[in-house]
C-alpha positions as CSV (number, residue, x, y, z in Angstrom):
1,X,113.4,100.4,93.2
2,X,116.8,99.7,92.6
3,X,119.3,98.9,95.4
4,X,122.8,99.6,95.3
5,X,125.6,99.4,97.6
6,X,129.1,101.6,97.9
7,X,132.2,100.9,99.1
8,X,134.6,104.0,100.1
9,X,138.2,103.2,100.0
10,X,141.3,104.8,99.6
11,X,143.8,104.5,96.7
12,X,147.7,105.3,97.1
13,X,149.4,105.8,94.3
14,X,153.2,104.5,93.5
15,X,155.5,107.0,92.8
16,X,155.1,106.4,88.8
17,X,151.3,106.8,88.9
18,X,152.4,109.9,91.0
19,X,154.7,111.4,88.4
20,X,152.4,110.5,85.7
21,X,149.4,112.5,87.4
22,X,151.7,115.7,88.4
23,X,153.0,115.6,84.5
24,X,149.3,115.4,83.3
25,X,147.9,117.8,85.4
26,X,150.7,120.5,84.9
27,X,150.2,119.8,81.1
28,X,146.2,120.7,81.6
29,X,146.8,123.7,83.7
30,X,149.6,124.6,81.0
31,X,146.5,124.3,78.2
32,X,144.1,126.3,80.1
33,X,146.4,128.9,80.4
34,X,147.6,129.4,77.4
35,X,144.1,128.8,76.1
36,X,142.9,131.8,78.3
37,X,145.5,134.3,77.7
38,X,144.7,134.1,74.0
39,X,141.1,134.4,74.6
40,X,142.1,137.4,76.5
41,X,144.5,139.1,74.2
42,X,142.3,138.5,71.4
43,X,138.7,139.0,72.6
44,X,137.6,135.2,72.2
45,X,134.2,134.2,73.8
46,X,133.2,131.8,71.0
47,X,134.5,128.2,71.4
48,X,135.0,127.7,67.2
49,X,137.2,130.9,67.2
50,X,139.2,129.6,70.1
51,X,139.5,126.4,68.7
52,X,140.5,128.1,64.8
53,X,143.3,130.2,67.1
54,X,144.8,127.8,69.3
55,X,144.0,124.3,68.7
56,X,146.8,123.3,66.3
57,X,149.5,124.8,68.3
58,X,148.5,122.6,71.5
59,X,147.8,119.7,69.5
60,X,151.2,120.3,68.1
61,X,152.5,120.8,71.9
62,X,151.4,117.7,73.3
63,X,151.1,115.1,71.0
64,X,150.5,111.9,73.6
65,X,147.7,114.0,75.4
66,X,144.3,113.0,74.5
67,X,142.0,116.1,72.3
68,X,139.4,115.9,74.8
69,X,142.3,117.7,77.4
70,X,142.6,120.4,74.9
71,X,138.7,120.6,74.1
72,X,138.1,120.6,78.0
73,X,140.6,122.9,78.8
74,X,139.2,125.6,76.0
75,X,135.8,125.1,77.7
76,X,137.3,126.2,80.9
77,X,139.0,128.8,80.1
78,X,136.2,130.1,77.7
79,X,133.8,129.8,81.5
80,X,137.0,131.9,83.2
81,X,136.9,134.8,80.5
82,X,133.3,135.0,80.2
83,X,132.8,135.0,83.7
84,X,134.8,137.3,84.3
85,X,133.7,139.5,81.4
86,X,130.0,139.3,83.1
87,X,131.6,140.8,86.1
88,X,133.3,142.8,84.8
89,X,129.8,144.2,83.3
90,X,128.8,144.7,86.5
91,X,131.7,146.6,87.7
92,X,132.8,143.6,89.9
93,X,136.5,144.2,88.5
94,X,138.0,146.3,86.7
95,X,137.4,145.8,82.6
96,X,139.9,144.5,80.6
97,X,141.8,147.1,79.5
98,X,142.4,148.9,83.5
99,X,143.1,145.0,84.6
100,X,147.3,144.9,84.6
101,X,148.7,141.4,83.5
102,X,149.5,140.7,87.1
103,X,145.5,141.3,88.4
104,X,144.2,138.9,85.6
105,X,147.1,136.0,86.7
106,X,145.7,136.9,90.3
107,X,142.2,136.1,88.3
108,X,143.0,133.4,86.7
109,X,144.2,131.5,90.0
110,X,141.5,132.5,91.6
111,X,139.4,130.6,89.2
């Protein structure tokens, strides 16, 4: 048997580690989002035809950001819309086409 010890500590970040964090995760959520509304608009569940519709244009959008944000951020919003297509099934929430734009933001946040 293996022993190992932890140590907890707390880091604090300066203020350019700061900005650098809020810009990268505002990029991400910017990714998933745009990642999910064209899953949405255009019935996506695989991850190849995601990738085929929307990879490019993200790639294209941020060019410093590493793929693996875009790939990760087409796998969550691929688990979003599929979960909530799977409720939807089961008459959790309204299907897509009763669900106004405003009820799948509210859907999308909650997620």
């Amino acid at each position: 048997m293996l022993l190992t010890e932890t140590c907890r500590f707390r880091l604090e970040p300066s203020e350019g580690q700061e900005t650098l964090l809020e810009e990268l995760f505002k990029a991400y959520d910017v990714m998933v989002r745009e990642c999910l509304s064209r899953a949405f608009k255009a019935n996506i569940t695989s991850r190849r035809r995601l990738h085929e519709t929307v990879c490019r244009e993200l790639r294209a959008k941020f060019p410093n950001h590493p793929s693996h944000h875009i790939y990760t951020a087409m796998t969550q919003a691929l688990a979003i819309f599929k979960s909530y297509r799977r409720l939807s099934r089961k008459r959790r929430v309204r299907s897509i086409n009763e669900a106004s734009r405003a009820e799948m933001e509210q859907i999308v946040i909650e997620c």
